[in-house]
The first five atom37 places (N, CA, C, CB, O) and aatype in JSON, in Angstrom:
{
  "aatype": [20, 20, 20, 20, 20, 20, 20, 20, 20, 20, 20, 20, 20, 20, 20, 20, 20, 20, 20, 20, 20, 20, 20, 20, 20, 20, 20, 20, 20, 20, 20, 20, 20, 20, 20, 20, 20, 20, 20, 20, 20, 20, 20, 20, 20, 20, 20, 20, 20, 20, 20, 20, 20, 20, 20, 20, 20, 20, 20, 20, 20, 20, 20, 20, 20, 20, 20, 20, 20, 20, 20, 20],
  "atom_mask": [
    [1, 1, 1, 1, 1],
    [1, 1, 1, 1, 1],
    [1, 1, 1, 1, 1],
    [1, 1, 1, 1, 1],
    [1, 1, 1, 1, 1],
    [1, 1, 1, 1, 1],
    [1, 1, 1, 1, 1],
    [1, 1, 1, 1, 1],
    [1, 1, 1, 1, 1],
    [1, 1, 1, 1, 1],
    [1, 1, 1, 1, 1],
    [1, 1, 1, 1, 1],
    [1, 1, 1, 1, 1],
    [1, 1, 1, 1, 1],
    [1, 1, 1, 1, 1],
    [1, 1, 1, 1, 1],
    [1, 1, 1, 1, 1],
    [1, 1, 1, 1, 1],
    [1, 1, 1, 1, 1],
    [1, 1, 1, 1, 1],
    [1, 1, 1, 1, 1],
    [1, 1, 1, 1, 1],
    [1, 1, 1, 1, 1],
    [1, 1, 1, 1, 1],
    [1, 1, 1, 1, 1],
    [1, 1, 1, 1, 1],
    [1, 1, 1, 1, 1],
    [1, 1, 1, 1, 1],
    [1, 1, 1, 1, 1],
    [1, 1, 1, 1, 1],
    [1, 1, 1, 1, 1],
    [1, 1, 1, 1, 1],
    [1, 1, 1, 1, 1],
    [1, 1, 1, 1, 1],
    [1, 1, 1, 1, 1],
    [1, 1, 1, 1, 1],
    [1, 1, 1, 1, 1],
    [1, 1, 1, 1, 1],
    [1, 1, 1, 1, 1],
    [1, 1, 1, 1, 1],
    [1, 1, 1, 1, 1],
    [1, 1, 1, 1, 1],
    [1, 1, 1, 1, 1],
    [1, 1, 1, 1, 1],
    [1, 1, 1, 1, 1],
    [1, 1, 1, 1, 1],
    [1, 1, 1, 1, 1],
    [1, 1, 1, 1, 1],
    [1, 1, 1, 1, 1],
    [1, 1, 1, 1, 1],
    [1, 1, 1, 1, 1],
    [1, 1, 1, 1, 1],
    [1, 1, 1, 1, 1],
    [1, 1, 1, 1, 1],
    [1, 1, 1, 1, 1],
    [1, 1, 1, 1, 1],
    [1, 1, 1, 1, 1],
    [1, 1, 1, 1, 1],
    [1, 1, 1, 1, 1],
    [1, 1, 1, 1, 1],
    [1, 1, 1, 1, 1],
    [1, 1, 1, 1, 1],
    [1, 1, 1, 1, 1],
    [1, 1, 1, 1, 1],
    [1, 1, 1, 1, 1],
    [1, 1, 1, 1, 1],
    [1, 1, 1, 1, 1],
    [1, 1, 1, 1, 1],
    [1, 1, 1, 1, 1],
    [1, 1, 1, 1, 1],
    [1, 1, 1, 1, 1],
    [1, 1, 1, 1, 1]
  ],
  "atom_positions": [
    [[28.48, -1.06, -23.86], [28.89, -0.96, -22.47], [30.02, 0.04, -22.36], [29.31, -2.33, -21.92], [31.08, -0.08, -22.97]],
    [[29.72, 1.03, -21.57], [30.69, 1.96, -21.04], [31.37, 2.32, -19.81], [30.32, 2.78, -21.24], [31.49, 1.49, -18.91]],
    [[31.71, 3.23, -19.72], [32.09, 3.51, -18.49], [31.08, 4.35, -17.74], [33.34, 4.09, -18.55], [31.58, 5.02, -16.83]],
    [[29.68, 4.48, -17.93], [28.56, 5.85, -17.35], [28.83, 5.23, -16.03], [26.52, 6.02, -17.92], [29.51, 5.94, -15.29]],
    [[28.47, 4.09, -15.55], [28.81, 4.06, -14.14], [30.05, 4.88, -13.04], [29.02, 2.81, -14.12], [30.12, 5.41, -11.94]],
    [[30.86, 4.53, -14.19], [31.97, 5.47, -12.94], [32.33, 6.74, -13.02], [33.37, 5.0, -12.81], [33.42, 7.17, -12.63]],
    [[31.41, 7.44, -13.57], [31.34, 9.08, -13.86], [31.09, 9.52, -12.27], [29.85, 9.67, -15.1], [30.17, 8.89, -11.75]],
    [[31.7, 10.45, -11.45], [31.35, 11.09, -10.29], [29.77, 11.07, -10.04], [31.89, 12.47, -10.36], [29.2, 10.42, -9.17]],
    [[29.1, 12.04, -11.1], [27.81, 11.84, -10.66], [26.6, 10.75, -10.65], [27.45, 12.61, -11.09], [25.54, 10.68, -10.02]],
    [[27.14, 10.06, -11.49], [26.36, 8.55, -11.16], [26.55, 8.17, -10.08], [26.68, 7.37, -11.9], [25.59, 7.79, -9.4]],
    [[28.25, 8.14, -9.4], [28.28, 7.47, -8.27], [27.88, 8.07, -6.92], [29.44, 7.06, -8.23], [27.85, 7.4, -5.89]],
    [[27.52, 9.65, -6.99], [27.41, 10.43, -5.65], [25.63, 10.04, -6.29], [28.3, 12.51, -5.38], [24.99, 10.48, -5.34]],
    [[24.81, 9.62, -7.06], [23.7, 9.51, -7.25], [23.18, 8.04, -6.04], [23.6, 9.4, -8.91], [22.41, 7.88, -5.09]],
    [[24.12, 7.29, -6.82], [24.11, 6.06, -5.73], [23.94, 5.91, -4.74], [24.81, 5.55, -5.52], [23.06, 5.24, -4.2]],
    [[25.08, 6.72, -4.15], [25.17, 7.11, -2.86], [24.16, 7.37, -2.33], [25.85, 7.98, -2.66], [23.55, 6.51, -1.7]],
    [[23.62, 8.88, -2.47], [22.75, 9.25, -1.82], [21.41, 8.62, -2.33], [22.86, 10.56, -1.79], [20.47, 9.17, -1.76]],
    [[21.01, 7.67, -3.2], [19.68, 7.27, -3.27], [19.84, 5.71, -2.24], [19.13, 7.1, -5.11], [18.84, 5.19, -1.74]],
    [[21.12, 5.2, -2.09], [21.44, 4.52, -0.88], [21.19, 4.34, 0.51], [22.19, 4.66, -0.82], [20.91, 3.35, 1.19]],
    [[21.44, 6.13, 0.87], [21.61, 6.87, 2.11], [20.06, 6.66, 2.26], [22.32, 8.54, 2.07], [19.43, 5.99, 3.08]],
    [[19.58, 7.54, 1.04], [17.84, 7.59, 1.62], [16.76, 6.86, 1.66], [17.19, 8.34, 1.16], [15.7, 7.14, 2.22]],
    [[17.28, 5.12, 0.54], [16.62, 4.02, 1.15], [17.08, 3.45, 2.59], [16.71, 2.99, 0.22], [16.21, 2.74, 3.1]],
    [[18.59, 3.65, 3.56], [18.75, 2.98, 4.57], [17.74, 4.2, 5.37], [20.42, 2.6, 4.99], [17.31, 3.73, 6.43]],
    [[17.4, 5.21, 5.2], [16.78, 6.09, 6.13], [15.56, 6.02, 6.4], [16.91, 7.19, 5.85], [15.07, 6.31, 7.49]],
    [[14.75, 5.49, 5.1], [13.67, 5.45, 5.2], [13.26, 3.78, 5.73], [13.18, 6.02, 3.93], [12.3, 3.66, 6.49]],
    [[13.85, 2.82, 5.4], [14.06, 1.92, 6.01], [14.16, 1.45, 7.67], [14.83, 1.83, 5.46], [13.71, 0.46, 8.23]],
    [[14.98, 2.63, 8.21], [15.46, 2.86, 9.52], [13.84, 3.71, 10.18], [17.16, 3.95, 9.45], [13.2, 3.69, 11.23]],
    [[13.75, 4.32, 8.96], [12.22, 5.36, 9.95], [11.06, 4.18, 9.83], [11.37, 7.36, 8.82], [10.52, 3.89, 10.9]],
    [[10.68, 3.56, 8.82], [9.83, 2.19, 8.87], [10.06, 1.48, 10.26], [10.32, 1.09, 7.62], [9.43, 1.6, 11.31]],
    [[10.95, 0.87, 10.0], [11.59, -0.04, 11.45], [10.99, 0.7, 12.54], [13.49, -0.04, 11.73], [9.86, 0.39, 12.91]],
    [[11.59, 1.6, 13.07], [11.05, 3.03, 14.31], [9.71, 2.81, 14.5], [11.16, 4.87, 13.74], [9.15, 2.27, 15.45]],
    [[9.25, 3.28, 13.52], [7.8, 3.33, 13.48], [6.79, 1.76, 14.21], [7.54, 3.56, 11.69], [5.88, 1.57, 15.01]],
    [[7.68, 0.94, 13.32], [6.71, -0.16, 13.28], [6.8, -0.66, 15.11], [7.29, -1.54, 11.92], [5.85, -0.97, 15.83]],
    [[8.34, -0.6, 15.5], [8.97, -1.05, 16.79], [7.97, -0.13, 17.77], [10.8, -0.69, 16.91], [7.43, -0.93, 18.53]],
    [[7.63, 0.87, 17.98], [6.66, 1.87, 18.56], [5.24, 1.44, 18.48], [6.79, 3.2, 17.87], [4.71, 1.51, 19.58]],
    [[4.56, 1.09, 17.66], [3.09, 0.46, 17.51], [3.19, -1.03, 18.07], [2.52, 0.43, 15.82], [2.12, -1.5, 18.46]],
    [[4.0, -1.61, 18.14], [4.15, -3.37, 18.85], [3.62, -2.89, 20.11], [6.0, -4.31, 19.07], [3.56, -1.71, 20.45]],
    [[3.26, -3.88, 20.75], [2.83, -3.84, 22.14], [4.0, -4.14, 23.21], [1.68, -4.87, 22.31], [3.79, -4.1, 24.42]],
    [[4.9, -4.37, 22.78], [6.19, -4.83, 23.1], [7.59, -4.8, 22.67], [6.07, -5.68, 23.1], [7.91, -5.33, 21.61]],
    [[8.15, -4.43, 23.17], [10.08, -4.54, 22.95], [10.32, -5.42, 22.01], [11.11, -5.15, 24.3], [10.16, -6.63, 22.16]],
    [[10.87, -4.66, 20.59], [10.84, -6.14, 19.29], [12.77, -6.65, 19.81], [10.62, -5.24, 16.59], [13.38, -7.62, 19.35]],
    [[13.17, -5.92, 20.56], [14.78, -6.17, 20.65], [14.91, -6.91, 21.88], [15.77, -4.76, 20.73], [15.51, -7.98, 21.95]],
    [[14.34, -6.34, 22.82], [14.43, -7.45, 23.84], [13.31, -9.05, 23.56], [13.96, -6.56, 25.39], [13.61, -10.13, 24.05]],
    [[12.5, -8.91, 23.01], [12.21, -10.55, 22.4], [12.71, -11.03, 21.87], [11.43, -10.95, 21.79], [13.08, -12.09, 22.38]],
    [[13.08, -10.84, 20.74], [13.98, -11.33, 20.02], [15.45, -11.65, 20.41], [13.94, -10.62, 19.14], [15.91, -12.56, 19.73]],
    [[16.18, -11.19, 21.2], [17.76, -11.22, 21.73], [17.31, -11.71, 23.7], [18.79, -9.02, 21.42], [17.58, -12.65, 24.46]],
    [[16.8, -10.89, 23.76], [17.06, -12.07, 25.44], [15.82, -13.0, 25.63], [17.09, -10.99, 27.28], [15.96, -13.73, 26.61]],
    [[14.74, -13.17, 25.0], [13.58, -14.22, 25.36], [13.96, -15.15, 23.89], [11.62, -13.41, 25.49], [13.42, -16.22, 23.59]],
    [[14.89, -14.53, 23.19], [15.27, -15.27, 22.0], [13.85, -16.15, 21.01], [16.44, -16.41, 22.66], [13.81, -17.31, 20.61]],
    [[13.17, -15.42, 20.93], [11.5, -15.58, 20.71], [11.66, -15.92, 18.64], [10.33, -13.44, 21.35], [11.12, -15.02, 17.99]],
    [[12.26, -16.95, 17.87], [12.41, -17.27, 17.13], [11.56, -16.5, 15.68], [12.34, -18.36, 17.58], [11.99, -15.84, 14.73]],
    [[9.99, -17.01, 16.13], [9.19, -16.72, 15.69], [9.18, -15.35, 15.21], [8.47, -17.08, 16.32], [9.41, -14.94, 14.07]],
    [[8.88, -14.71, 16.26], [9.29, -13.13, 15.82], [9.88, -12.78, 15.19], [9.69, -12.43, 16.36], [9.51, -12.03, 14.29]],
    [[11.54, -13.3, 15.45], [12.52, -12.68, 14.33], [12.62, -13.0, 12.8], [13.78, -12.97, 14.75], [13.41, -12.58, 11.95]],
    [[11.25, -14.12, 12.71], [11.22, -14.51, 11.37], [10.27, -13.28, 10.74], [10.61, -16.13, 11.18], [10.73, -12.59, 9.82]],
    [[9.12, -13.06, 11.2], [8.29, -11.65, 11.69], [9.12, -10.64, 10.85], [8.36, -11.22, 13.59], [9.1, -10.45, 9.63]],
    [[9.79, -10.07, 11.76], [10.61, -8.79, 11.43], [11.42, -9.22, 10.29], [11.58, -8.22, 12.66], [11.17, -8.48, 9.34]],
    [[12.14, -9.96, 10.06], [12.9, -10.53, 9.04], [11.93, -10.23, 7.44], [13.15, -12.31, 9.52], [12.3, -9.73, 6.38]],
    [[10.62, -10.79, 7.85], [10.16, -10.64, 6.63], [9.41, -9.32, 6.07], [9.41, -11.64, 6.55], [9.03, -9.13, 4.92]],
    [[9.3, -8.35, 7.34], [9.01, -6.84, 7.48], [10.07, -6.52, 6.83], [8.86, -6.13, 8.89], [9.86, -6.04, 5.71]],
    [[11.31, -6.66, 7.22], [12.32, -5.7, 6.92], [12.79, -6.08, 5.32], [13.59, -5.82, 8.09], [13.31, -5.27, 4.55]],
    [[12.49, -7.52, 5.03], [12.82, -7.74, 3.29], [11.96, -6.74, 2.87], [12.39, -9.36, 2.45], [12.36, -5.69, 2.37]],
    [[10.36, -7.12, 3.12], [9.14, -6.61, 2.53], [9.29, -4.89, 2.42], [7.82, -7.11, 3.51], [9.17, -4.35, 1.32]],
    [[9.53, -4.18, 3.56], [10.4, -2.71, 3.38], [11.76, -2.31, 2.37], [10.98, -2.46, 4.79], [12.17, -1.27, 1.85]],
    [[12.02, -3.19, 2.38], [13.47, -2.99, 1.58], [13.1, -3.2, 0.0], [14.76, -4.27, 2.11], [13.9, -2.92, -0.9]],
    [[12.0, -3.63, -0.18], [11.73, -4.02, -1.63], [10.97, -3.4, -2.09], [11.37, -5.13, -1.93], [10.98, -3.29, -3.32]],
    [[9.82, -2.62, -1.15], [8.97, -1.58, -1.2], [10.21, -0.17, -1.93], [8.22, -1.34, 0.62], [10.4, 0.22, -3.08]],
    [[10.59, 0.09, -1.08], [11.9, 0.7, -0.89], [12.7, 0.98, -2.42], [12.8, -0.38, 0.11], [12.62, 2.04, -3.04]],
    [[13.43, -0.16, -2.83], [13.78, 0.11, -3.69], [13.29, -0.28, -5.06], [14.66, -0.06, -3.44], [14.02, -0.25, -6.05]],
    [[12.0, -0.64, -5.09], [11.04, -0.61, -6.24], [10.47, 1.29, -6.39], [9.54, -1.91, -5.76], [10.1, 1.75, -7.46]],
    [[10.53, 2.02, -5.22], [10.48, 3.0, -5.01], [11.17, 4.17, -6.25], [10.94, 2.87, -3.79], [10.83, 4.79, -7.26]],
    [[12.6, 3.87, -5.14], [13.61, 4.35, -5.59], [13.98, 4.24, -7.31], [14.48, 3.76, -4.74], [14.61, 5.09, -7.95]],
    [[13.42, 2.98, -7.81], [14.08, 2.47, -8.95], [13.35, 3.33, -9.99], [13.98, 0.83, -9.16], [13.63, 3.23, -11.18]]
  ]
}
């Protein structure tokens, strides 16, 4: 065990492989919110529609793991 982690370029590596899973993450989301037949923000926050947000909840793990199985 060393110190490779806290070398500059490991950590600006991080970073930006960070940056470009929240991006691609963020363009998933976009995408998916556009093909619904409906407002995923206003169901979820003013019809407070439970169900749904379990929905998206498990989209957005399921993206995030896609994501950084990706990345890895």
């Amino acid at each position: 065990m060393g110190f490779e982690m806290l070398k500059p370029g490991a950590m600006l590596a991080s970073l930006a492989f960070a940056l470009i899973g929240v991006a691609v993450f963020w363009l998933c989301f976009l995408i998916i919110d556009k093909i619904t037949p409906y407002d995923l923000w206003g169901e979820i926050v003013e019809k407070q529609n439970v169900a749904l947000a379990l929905v998206v909840a498990a989209m957005s793990l399921g993206i995030c793991i896609i994501v950084a199985a990706a990345i890895h």
